[in-house]
C-alpha positions in Angstrom: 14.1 -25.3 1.8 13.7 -24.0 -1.9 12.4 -26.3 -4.7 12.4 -23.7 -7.3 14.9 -21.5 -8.7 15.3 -18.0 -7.6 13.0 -18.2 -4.8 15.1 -18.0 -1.8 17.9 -19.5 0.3 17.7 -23.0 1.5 19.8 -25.4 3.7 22.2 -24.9 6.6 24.2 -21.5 5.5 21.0 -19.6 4.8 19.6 -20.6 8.3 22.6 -18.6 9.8 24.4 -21.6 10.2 28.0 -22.2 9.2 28.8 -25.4 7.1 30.8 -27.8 8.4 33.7 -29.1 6.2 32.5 -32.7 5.9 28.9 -32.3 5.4 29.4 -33.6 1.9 29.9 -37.0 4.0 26.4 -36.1 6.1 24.1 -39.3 6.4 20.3 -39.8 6.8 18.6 -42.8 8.4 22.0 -44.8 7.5 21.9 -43.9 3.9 24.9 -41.4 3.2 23.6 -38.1 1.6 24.0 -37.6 -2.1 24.4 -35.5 -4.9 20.9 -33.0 -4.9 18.8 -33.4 -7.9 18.8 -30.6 -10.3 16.7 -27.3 -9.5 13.7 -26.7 -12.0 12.3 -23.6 -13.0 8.6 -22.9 -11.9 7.9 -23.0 -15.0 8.5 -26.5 -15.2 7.2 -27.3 -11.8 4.1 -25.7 -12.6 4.0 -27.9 -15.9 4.5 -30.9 -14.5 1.9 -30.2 -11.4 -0.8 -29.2 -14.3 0.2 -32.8 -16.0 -0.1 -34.6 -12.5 -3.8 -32.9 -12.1 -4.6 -34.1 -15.3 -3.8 -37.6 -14.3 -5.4 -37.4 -11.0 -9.2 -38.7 -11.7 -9.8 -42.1 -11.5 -11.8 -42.7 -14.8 -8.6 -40.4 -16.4 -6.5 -43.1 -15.0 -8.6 -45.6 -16.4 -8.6 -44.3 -19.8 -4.9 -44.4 -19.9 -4.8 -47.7 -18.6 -7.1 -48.7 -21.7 -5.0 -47.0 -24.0 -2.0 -48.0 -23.0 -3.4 -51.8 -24.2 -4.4 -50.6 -27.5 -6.1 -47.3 -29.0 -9.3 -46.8 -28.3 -12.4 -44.8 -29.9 -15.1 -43.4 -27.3 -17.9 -46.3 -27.2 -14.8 -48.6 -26.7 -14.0 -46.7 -23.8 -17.6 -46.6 -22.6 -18.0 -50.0 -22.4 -14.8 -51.0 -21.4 -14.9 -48.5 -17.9 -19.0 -48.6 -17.5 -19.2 -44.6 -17.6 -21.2 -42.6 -19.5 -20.6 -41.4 -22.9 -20.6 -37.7 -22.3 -18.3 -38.3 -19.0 -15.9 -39.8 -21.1 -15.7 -37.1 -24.0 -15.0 -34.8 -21.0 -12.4 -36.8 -19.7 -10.8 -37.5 -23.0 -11.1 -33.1 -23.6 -9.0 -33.1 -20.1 -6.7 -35.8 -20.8 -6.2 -34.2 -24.5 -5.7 -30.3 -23.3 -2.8 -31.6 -21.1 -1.3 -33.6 -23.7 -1.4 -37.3 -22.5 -3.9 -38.7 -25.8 -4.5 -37.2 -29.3 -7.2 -37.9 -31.6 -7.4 -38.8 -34.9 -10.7 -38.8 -36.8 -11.4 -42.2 -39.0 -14.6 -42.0 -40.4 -17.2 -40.8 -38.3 -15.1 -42.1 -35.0 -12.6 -40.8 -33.1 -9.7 -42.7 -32.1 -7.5 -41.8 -29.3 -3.9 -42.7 -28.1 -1.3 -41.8 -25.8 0.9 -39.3 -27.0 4.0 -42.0 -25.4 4.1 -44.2 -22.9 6.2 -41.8 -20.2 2.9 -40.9 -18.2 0.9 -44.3 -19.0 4.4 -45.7 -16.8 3.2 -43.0 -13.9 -0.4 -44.5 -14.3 1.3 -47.9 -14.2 3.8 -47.5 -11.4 1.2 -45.8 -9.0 -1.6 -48.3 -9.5 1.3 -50.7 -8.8 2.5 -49.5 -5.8 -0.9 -49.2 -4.5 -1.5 -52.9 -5.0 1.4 -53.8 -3.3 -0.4 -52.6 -0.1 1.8 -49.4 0.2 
């Protein structure tokens, strides 16, 4: 099956096989089959990937976490999470190449923020479902 546009056939037809006239009313595991979500462009799936890489590291994680409660400048970080200074600024330089914080310069500090709260809730929601013993 194709998850992209443009990159090939998918499903029952392209497998040689015809389609039946009620497989609109098809059912998985009980559940009755229903509307497919929209095709992206790889473009977009390449965007969103990149994003979800960005996310990926623990202390990145962390940092959103931190920022999510309140904006945050580097030593706040650092002795909030226990990490190194430098390991921070690197993470922060990741976390703000991929868009997720910005920084703005107050004085001889940097403070940094989440751009918006749509990926601190994919931070949020996947910490959560691992607590829930998933």
């Amino acid at each position: 099956m194709s998850i992209v546009a443009g990159t090939g056939p998918a499903g029952p037809a392209a497998a040689g096989g015809e389609l039946a006239a009620d497989d609109h009313l098809e059912h998985v595991d009980g559940h009755p089959a229903s509307t497919p979500a929209p095709v992206r462009t790889p473009r977009t799936l390449a965007a969103a990937g990149d994003l979800l890489r960005a996310l990926a590291a623990p202390v990145r994680i962390a940092v959103v976490l931190q920022l999510l409660e309140s904006d945050r400048c580097v030593h706040d970080l650092v002795d909030a999470l226990g990490v190194a200074q430098p390991l921070i600024s690197q993470h922060l330089r990741v976390l703000k190449s991929a868009g997720v914080v910005r920084g703005e310069r107050r004085g001889r500090e940097v403070v940094y923020s989440l751009v918006d709260d749509h990926l601190a809730h994919i931070v949020v929601d996947a910490v959560a479902h691992v607590e829930e013993g998933r």
